[in-house]
Every structure is written in structure tokens, then in C-alpha cells.
Short mmCIF file of the C-alpha atoms (twelve columns), coordinates in Angstrom:
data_MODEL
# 
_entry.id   MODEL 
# 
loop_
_atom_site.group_PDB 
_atom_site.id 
_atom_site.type_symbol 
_atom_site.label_atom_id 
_atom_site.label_alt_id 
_atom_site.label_comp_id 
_atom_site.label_asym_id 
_atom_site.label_seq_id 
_atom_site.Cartn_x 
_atom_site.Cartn_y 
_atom_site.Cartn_z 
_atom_site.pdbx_PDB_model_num 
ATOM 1   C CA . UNK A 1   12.086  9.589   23.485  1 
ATOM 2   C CA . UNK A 2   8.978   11.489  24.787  1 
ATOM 3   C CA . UNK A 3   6.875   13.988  22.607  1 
ATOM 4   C CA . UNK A 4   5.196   13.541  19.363  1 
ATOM 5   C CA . UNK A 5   8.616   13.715  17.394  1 
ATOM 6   C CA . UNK A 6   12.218  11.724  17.887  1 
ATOM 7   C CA . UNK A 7   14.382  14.375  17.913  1 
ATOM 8   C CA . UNK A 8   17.718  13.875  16.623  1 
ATOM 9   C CA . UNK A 9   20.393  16.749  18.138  1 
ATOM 10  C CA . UNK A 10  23.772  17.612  17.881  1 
ATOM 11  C CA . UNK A 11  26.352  18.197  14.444  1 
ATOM 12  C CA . UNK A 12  26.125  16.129  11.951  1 
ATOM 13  C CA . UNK A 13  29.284  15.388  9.736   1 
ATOM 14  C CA . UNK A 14  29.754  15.321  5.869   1 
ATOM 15  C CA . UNK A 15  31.022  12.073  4.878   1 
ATOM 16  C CA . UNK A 16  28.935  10.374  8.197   1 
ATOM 17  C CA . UNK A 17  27.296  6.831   7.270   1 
ATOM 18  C CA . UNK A 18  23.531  6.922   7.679   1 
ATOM 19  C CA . UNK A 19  23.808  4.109   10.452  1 
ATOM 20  C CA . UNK A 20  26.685  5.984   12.447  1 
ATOM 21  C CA . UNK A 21  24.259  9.577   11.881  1 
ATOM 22  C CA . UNK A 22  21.264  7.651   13.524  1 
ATOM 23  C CA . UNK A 23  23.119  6.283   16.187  1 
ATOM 24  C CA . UNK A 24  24.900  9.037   17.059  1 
ATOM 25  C CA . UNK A 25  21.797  10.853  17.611  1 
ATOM 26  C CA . UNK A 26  19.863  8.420   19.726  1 
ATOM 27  C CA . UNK A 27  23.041  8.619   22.038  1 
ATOM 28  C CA . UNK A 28  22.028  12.322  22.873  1 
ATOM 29  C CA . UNK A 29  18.480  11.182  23.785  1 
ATOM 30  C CA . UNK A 30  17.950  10.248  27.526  1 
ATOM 31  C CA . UNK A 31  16.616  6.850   27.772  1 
ATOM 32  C CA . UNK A 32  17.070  6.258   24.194  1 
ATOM 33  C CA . UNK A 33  16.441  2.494   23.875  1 
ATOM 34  C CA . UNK A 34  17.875  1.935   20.166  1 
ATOM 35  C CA . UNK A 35  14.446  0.456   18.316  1 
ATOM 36  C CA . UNK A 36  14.113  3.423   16.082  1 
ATOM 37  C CA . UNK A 37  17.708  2.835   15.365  1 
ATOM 38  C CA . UNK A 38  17.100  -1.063  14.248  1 
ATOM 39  C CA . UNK A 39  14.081  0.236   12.465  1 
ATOM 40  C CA . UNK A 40  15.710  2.891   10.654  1 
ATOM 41  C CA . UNK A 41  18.222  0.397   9.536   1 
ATOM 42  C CA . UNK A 42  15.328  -2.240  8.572   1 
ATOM 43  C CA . UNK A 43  13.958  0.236   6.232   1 
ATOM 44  C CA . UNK A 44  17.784  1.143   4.185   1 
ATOM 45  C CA . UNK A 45  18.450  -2.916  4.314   1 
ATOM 46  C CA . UNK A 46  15.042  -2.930  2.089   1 
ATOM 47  C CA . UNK A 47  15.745  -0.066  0.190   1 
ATOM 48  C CA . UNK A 48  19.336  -1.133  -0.825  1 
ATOM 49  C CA . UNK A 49  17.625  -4.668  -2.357  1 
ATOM 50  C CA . UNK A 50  15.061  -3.115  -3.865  1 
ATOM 51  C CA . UNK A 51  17.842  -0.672  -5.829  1 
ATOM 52  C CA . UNK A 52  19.760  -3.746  -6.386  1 
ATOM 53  C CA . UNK A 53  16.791  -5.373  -8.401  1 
ATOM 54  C CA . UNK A 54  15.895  -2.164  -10.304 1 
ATOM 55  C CA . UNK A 55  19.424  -1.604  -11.274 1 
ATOM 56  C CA . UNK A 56  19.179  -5.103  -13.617 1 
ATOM 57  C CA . UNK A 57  15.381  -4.574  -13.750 1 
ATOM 58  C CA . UNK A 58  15.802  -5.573  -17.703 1 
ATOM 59  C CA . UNK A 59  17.973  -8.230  -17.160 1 
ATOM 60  C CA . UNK A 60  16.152  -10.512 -14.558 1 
ATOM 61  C CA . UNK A 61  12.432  -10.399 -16.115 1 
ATOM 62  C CA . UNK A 62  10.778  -8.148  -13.662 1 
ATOM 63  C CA . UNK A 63  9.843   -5.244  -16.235 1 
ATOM 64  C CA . UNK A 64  6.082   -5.491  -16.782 1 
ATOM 65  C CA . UNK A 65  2.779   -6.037  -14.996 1 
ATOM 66  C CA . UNK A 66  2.048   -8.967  -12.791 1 
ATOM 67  C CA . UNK A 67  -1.477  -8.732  -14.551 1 
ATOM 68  C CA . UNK A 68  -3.194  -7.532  -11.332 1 
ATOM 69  C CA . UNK A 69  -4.465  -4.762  -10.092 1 
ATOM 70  C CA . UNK A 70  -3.878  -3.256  -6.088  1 
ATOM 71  C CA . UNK A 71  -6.751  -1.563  -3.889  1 
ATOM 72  C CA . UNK A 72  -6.506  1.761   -6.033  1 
ATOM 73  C CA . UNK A 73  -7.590  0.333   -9.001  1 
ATOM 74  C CA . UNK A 74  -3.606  0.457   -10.445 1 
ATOM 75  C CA . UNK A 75  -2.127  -2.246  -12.537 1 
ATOM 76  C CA . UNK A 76  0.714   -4.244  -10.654 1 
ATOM 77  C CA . UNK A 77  4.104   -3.963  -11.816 1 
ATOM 78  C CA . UNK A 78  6.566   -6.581  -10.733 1 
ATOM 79  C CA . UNK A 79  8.775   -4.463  -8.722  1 
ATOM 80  C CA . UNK A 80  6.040   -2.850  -6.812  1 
ATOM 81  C CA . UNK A 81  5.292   -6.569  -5.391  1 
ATOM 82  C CA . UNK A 82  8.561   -7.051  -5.183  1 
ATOM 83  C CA . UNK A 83  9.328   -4.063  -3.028  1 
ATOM 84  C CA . UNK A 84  6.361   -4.526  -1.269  1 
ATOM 85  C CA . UNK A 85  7.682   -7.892  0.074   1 
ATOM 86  C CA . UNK A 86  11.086  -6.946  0.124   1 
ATOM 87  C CA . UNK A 87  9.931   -3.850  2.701   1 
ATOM 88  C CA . UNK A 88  7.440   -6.079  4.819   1 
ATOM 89  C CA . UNK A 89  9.795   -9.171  5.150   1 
ATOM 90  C CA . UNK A 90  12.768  -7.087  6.259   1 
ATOM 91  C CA . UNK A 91  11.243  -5.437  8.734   1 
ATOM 92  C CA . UNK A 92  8.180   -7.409  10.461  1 
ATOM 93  C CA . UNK A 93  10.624  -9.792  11.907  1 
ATOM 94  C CA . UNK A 94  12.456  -7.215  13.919  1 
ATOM 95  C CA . UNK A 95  9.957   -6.986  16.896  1 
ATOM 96  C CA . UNK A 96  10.081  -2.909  16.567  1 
ATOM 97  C CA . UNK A 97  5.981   -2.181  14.851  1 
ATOM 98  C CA . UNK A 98  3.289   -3.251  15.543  1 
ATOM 99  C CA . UNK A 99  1.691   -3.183  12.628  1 
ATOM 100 C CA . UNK A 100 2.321   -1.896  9.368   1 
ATOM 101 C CA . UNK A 101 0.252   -0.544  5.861   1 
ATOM 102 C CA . UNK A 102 1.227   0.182   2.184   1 
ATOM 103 C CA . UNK A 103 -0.318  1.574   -0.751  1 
ATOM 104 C CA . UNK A 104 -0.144  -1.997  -1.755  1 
ATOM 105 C CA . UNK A 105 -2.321  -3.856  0.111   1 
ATOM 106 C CA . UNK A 106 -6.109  -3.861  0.715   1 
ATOM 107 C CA . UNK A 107 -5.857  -4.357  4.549   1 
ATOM 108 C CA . UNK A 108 -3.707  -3.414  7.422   1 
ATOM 109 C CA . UNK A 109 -0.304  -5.502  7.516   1 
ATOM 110 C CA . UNK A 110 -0.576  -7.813  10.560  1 
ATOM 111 C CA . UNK A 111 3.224   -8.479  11.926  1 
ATOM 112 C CA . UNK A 112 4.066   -11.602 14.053  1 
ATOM 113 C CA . UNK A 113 2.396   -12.246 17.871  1 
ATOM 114 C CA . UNK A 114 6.038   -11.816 19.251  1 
ATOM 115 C CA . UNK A 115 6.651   -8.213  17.368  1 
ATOM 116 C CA . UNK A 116 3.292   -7.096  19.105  1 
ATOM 117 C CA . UNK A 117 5.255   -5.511  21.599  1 
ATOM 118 C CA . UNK A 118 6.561   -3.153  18.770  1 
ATOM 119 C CA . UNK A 119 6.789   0.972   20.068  1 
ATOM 120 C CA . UNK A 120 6.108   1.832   16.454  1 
ATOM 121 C CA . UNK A 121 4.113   1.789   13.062  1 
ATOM 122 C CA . UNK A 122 4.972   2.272   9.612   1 
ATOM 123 C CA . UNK A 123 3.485   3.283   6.380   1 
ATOM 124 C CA . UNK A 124 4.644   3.008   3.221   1 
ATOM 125 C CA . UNK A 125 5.114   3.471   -1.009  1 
ATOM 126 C CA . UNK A 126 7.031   0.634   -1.863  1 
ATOM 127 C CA . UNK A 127 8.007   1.840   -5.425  1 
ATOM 128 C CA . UNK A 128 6.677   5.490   -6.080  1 
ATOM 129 C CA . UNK A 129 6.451   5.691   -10.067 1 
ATOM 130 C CA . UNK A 130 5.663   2.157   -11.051 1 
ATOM 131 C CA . UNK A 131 4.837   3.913   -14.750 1 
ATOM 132 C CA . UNK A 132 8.680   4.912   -14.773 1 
ATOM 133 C CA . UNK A 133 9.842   1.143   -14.302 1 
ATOM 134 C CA . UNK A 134 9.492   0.107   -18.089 1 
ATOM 135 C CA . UNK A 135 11.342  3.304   -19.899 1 
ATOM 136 C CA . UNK A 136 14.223  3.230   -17.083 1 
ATOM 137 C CA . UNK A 137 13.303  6.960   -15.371 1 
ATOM 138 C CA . UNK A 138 13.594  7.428   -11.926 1 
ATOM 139 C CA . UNK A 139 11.212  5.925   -9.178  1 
ATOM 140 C CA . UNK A 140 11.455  5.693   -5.543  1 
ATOM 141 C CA . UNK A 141 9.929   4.634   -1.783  1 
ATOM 142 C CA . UNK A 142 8.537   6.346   0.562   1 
ATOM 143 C CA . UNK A 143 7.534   5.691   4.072   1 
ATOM 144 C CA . UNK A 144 6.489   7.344   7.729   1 
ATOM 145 C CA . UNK A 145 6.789   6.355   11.246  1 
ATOM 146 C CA . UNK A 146 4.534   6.670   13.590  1 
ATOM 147 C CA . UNK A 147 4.590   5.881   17.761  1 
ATOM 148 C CA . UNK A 148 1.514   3.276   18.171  1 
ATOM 149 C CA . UNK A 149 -1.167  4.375   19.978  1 
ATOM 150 C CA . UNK A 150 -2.603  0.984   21.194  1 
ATOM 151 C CA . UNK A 151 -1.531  -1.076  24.555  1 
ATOM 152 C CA . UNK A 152 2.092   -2.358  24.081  1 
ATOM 153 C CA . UNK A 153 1.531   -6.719  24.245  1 
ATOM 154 C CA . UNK A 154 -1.591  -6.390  21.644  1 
ATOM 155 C CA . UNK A 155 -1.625  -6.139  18.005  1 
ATOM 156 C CA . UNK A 156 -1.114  -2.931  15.753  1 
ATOM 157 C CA . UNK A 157 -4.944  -1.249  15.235  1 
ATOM 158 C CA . UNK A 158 -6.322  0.645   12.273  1 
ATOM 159 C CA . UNK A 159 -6.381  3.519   15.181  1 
ATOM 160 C CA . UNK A 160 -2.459  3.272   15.033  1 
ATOM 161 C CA . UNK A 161 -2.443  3.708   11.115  1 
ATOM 162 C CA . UNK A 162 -4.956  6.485   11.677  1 
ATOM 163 C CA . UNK A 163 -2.918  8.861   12.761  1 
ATOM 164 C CA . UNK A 164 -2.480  13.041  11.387  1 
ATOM 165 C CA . UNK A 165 0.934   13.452  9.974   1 
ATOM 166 C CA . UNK A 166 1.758   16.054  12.420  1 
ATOM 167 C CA . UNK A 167 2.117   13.136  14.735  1 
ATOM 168 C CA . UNK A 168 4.720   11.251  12.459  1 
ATOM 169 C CA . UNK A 169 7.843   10.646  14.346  1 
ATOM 170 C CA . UNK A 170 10.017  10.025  11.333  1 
ATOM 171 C CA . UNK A 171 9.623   10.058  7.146   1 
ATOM 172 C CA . UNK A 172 11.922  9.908   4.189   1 
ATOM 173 C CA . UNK A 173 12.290  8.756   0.952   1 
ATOM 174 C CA . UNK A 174 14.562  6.954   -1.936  1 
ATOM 175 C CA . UNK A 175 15.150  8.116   -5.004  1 
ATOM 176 C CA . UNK A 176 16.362  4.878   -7.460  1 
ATOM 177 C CA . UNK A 177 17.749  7.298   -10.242 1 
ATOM 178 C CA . UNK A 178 21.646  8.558   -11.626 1 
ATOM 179 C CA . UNK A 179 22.427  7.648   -7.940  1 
ATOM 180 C CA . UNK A 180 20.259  6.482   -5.355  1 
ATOM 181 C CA . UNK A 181 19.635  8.514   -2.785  1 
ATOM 182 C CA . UNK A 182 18.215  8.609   0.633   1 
ATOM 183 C CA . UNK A 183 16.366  11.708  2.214   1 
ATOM 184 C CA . UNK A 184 15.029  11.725  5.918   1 
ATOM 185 C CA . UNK A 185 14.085  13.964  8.767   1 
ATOM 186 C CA . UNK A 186 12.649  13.257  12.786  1 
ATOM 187 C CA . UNK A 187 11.129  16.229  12.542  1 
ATOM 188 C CA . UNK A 188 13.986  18.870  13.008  1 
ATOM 189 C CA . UNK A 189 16.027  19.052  9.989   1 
ATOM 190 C CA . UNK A 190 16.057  17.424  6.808   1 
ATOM 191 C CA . UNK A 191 19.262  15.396  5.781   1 
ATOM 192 C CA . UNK A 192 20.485  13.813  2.289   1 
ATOM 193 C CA . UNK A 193 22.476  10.978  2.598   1 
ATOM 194 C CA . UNK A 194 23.730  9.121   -0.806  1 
ATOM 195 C CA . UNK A 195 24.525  5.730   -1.681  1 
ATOM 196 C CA . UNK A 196 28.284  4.339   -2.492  1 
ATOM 197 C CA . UNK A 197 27.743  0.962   -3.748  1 
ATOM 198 C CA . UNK A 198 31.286  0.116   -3.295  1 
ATOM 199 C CA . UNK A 199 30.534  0.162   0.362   1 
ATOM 200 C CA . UNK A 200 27.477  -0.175  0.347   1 
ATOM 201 C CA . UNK A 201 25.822  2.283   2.840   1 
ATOM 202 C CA . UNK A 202 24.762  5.455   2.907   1 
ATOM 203 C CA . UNK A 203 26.639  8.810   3.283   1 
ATOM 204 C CA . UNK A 204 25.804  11.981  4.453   1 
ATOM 205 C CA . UNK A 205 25.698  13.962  0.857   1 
ATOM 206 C CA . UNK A 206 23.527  16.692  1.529   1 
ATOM 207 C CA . UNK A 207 23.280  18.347  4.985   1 
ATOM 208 C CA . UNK A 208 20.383  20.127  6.397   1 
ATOM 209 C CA . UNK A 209 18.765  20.736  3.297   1 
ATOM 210 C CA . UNK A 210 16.439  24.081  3.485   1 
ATOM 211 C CA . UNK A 211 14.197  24.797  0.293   1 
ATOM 212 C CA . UNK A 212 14.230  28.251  -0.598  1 
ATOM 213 C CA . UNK A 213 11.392  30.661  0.027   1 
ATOM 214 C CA . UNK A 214 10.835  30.679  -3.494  1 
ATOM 215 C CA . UNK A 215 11.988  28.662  -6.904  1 
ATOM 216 C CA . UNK A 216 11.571  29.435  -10.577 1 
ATOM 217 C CA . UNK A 217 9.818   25.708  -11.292 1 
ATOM 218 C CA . UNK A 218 6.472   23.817  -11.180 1 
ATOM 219 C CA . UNK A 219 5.602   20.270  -11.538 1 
ATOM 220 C CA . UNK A 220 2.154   19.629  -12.410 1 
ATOM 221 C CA . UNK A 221 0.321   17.210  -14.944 1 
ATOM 222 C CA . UNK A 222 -0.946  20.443  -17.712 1 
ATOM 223 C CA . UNK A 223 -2.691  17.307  -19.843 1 
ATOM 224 C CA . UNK A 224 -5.374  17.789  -17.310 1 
ATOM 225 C CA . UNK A 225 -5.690  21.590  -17.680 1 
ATOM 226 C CA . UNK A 226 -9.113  21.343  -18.568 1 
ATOM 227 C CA . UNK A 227 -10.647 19.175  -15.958 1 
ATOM 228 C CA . UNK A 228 -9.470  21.684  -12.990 1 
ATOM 229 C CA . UNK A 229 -10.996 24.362  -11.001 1 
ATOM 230 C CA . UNK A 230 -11.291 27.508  -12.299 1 
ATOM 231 C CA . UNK A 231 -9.042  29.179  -10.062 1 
ATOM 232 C CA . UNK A 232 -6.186  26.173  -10.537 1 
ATOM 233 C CA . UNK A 233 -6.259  27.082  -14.330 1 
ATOM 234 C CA . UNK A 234 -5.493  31.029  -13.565 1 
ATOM 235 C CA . UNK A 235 -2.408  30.234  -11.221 1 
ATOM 236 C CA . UNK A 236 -0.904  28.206  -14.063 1 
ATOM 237 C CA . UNK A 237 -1.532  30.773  -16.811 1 
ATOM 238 C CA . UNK A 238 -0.077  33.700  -14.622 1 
ATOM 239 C CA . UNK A 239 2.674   31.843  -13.503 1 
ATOM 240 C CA . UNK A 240 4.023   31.246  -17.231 1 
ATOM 241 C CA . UNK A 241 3.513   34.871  -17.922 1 
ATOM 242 C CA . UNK A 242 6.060   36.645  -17.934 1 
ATOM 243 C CA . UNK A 243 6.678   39.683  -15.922 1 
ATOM 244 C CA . UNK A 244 9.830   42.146  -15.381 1 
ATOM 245 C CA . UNK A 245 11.116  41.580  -11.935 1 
ATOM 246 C CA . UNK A 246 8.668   38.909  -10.435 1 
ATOM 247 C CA . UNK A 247 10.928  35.460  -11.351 1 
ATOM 248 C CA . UNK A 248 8.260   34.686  -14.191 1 
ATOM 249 C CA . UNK A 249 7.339   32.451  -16.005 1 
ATOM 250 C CA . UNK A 250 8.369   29.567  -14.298 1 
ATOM 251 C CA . UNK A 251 9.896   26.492  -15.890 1 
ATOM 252 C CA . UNK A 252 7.972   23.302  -16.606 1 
ATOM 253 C CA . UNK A 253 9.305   20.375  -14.940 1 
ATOM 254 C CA . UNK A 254 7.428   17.033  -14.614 1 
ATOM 255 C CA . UNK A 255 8.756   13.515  -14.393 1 
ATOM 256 C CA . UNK A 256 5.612   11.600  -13.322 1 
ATOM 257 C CA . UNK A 257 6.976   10.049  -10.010 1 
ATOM 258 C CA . UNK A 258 6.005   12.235  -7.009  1 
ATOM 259 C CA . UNK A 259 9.398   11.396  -5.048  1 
ATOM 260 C CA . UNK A 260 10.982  12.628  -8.020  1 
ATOM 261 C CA . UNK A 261 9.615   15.568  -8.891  1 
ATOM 262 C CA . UNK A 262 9.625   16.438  -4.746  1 
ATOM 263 C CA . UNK A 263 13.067  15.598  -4.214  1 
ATOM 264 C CA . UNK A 264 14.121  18.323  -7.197  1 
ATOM 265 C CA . UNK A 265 11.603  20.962  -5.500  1 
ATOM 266 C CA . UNK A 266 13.322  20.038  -1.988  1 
ATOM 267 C CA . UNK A 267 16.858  20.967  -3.233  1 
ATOM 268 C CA . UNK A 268 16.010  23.611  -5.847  1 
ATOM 269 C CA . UNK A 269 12.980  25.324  -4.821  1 
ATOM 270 C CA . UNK A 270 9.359   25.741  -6.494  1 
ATOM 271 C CA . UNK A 271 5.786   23.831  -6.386  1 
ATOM 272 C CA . UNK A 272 4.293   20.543  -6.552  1 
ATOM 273 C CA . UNK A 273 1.053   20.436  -7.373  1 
ATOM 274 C CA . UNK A 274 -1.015  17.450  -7.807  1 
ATOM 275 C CA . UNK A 275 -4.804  18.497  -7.589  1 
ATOM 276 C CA . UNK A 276 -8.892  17.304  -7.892  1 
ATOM 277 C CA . UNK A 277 -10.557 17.911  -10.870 1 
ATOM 278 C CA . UNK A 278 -13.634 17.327  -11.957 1 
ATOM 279 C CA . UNK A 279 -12.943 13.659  -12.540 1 
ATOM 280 C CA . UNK A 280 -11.864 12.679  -9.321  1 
ATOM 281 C CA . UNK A 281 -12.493 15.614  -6.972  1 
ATOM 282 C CA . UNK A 282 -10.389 14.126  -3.826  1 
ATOM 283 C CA . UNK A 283 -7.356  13.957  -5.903  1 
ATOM 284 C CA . UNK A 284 -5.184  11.021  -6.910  1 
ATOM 285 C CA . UNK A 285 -2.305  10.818  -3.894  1 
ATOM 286 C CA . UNK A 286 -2.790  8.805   -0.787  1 
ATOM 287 C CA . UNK A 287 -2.587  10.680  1.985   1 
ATOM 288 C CA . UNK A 288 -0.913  8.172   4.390   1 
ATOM 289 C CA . UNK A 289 1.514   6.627   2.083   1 
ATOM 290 C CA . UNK A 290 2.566   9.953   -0.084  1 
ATOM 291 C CA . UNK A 291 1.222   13.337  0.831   1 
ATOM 292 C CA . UNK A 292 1.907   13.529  4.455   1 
ATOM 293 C CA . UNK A 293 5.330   11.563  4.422   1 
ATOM 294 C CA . UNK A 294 6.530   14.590  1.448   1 
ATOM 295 C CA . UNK A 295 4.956   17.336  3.844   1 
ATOM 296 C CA . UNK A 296 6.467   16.440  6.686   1 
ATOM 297 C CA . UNK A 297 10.279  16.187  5.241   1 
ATOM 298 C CA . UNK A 298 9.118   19.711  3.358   1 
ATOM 299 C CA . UNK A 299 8.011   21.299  6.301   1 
ATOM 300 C CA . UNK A 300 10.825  20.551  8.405   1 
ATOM 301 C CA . UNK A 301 13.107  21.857  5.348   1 
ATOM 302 C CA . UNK A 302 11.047  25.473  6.032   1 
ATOM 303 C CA . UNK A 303 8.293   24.895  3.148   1 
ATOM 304 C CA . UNK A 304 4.714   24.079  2.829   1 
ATOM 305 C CA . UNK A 305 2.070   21.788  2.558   1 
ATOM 306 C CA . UNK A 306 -1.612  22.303  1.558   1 
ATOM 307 C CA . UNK A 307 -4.575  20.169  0.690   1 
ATOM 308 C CA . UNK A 308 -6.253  23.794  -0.637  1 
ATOM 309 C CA . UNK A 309 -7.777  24.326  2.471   1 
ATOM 310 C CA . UNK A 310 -5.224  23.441  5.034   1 
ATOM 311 C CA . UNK A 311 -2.137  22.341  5.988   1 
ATOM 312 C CA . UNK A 312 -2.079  18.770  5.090   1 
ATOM 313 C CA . UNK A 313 -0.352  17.423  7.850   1 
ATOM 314 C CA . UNK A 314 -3.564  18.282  10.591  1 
ATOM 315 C CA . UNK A 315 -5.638  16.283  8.475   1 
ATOM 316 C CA . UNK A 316 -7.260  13.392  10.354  1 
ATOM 317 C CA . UNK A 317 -7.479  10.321  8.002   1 
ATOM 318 C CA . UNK A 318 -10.712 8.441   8.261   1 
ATOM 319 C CA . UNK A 319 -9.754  5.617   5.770   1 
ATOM 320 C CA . UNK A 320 -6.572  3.558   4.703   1 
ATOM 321 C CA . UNK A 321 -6.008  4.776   1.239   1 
ATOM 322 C CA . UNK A 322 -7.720  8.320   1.316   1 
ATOM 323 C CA . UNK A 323 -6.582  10.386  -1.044  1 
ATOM 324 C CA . UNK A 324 -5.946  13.959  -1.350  1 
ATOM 325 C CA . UNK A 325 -5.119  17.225  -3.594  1 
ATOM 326 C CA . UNK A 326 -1.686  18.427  -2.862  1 
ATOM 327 C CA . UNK A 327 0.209   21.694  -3.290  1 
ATOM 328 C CA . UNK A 328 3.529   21.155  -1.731  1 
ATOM 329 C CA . UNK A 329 6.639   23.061  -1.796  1 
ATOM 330 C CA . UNK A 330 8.290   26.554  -1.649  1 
ATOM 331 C CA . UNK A 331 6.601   28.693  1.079   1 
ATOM 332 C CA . UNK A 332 5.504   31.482  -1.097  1 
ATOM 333 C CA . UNK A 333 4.906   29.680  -3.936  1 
ATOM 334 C CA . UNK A 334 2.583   27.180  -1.982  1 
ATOM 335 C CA . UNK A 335 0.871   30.550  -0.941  1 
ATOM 336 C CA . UNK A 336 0.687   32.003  -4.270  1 
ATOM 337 C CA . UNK A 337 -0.978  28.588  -5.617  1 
ATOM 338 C CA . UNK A 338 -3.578  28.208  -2.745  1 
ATOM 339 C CA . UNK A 339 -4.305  31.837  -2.804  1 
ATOM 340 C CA . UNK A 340 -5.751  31.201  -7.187  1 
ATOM 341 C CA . UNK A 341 -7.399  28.311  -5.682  1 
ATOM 342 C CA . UNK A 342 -9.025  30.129  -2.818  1 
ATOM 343 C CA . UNK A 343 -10.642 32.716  -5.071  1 
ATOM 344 C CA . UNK A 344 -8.276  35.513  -3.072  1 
ATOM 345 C CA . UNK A 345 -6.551  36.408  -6.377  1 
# 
């Protein structure tokens, strides 16, 4: 399990369980010891609780805020501190990080003396699209792995959280919606796996998913039109205009959870686009917790990822919760977008 990514070869099979796909993958790696393995299956243990409290969400009095507000400056909801605990508690007792973060708390997440010995770090979204929770639309977690940098025997560092997400060994995502869904890569190919909850795992649903080149859709908040840069308000005016043979105008589609709206541009093609403005230049998303997670699963699925001036993923974060504009996506339509942006069109 050397290099910067765990790579996971050999045929997958439709109708595989998530655990058996994992597995059978680590067996093809020499010296494979099995801790990403008991990770991976940390994380879907978490996931499957937190779907089974969102699925009677308005029956068991956790709909609504907690009346507090996280690091960003966000009102609470009870599920987000419910996943967050549900995430942390399931997997900081498993000895395999060494230290963990989420959007949710102010301060690195310090695991147990005897987990210090942990190979691996992970960030996390606990409950992407908290504002969907009270009118029952879909949310969903997100979360990276990274190899630690520090000594093995000490604890996790900010230096391990610190990391550019071309370094991430591992991200996916859960969408709680119609069905709940699991999406995942290692850094060479992107697999959908979707949950039966009369057996309660995982199956392999969707199989080395590949966005296309280019969609017909775009997902961005228009109710800030007027607070963008100049060349941001062009792309979206010539991409609704219609033209004979080009694919335009593209169709509006915007749910207000970032896994959502990704996981339909993953599958069907088009752009994501969640930029500064004049209000808050740096943009909205966290970069550890949500941009570079989403890029790396679209990247490895043969799109792109941009902050505007780069590829997100060779960023170097220099704070916990730094945020960051985001134009994510189909490969030419990421290059369309950035190319307004840049003043080149």
C-alpha cells in the first residue's frame, strides 16, 4: 500500500456488497494489511445509522436547530450533531486514524492514546444540506482519507489534516434521498454502490461511473447573480442562450445540497458551480470537508475541478475550515466556465 493513492485493481461485479468489493481489492495489494478495509467499513456502519435516523427524522424530534451555531457561523441542526457523533464514535475506537476533523467542530478531533498508532486521517461533512433536513429533500456525508504524515506512536497533527487533495488516498459520499446511496473511489475509478435495507449493506449499483465530456445542466445559486464577477455573470447568460447545434441553453437544476446536486452531475453530466462574490470573495465551501473530497471522486470519473485559477485538488490548505470557489464537473464545461471567469472569452 505504497504511493500517494490505495489502489484498488481487478473486476468488480454487479450485485458485489461494498464490504466483499473492498476486500476483494486489498487482497490484490502486496502487503495489504486490512486497516483501510476496517476503516472503510467504520465509515458505512456510521452512514447506515445516520440514514436510519433521517428516515424517521419527523417522528423522533430531531427536525430543528439545536439553537447553536458551529465554527462557520451556521445554525446547528440536530442531525448534523447527531451525525457528527454518530461518525466520530464509530470510528475513533477502531485504532486505524490518528486523528480526525469535520466541518463541525472548531478544533482538530483528538482520537484515543491507543488509536495513535492509526496509518490514517479522515475528514469529514457529517450531514451535507442541513437546510434540506426540515422540508424532507435530500442531504448527504461526505468524507476523505488521507495517509498521516506524522511518526506512527504520536498523536494525529494539524500537519496531517493539512494535506492537498491530490494526496487523498480515498473519498466518497452518501446521498440520504429516494434511496440511499453510496459513491467512492481510491483514486482509480469511481464506483456506486446502493443500499438494500432488507439486508442491510451496500451493493454494487453503479459501476465505474465516467461523467461525460459534456452535459446539458448547471447547478448554481442565480439569487446571487448580482453579487458575482463580471465574467461569472456572462457564462450564465450565454449558457441559457440558445444556439443551433451547440447543446444550448442548458437546464437549471439546483437542490441546495452540494452532494446532491454533484452526485446528479457525476451520473448525468454538466457543471457545479458554487463561486465568490463580492460578499464573501473566498467562496462559501470548505475546502477540506467538501470541495476536494467532490474533486477527487470527479476527477477520477474523467472530469474537472477548478477553484478559477487552478485545479483544486493542488491547493495547499493553510487553515482547517478554508473555504473556496468551486467549478466542478464535466471537462468541457468546467473549461467553458473558467474560461468567462478568466476574461479569455
Amino acid at each position: 500500500m505504497s504511493g500517494g493513492s490505495y489502489t484498488l485493481a481487478g473486476p468488480a461485479r454487479p450485485g458485489t456488497s461494498l464490504a466483499y468489493h473492498i476486500l476483494e481489492r486489498q487482497r490484490a495489494i502486496p502487503g495489504a494489511s486490512g486497516d483501510f478495509t476496517e476503516l472503510f467499513q467504520q465509515i458505512t456502519l456510521a452512514t447506515k445509522t445516520i440514514h436510519s435516523l433521517v428516515r424517521r427524522a419527523g417522528l423522533v424530534n430531531v427536525i430543528g436547530s439545536t439553537g447553536l451555531t458551529n465554527v462557520q457561523g451556521e445554525i446547528v441542526q440536530k442531525l448534523d450533531e447527531f451525525a457528527n457523533q454518530t461518525i466520530i464514535k464509530s470510528v475513533e475506537a477502531g485504532g486505524h486514524v490518528c486523528v480526525m476533523a469535520s466541518e463541525e467542530n472548531d478544533e482538530l478531533i483528538p482520537v484515543p492514546p491507543e488509536s495513535h498508532g492509526g496509518k490514517y486521517v479522515l475528514l469529514f461533512d457529517p450531514l451535507d444540506g442541513s437546510g434540506n433536513i426540515d422540508v424532507n429533500a435530500s442531504i448527504g456525508t461526505i468524507f476523505a482519507i488521507y495517509r498521516r504524515r506524522s511518526p506512527v506512536g504520536g498523536p494525529g497533527t494539524l500537519d496531517d489534516v493539512l494535506q492537498p487533495g491530490r494526496d487523498m488516498v480515498a473519498a466518497g459520499y452518501v446521498v440520504y434521498g429516494s434511496s440511499m446511496m453510496l459513491v467512492y473511489t481510491a483514486g482509480r475509478g469511481v464506483h456506486g454502490f446502493t443500499y438494500d435495507p432488507t439486508v442491510g449493506e451496500y451493493f454494487l449499483s453503479h459501476e465505474n461511473i465516467r461523467i461525460p465530456d459534456r452535459g446539458d445542466t448547471y447547478s448554481i445559486n442565480e439569487g446571487n447573480y448580482h453579487r458575482w464577477p463580471e465574467g461569472l455573470r456572462r457564462w450564465v447568460d450565454w449558457i441559457k442562450t440558445p444556439e443551433a447545434g451547440s447543446g444550448r441553453p442548458y437546464s437549471a437544476r439546483y437542490i441546495g445540497a452540494m452532494v446532491a446536486d454533484l452526485h446528479r452531475t457525476l451520473l448525468r453530466g454538466g457543471i457545479f458551480v458554487y463561486p465568490g462574490d463580492v460578499k464573501r470573495p473566498e467562496g462559501k465551501l470548505r475546502l477540506l470537508y467538501e470541495a476536494n473530497p467532490l474533486a477527487f471522486i470527479v476527477e477520477a470519473a474523467g472530469g474537472a475541478a477548478s477553484d478559477g485559477r487552478g485545479a483544486v485538488l493542488d491547493v495547499v490548505p493553510t487553515s482547517l475550515h478554508q473555504r473556496t470557489p468551486l467549478f466542478v464537473g464535466s471537462r468541457l464545461d468546467v473549461a467553458d466556465c473558467v474560461a468567462f471567469l478568466r476574461g479569455e472569452r
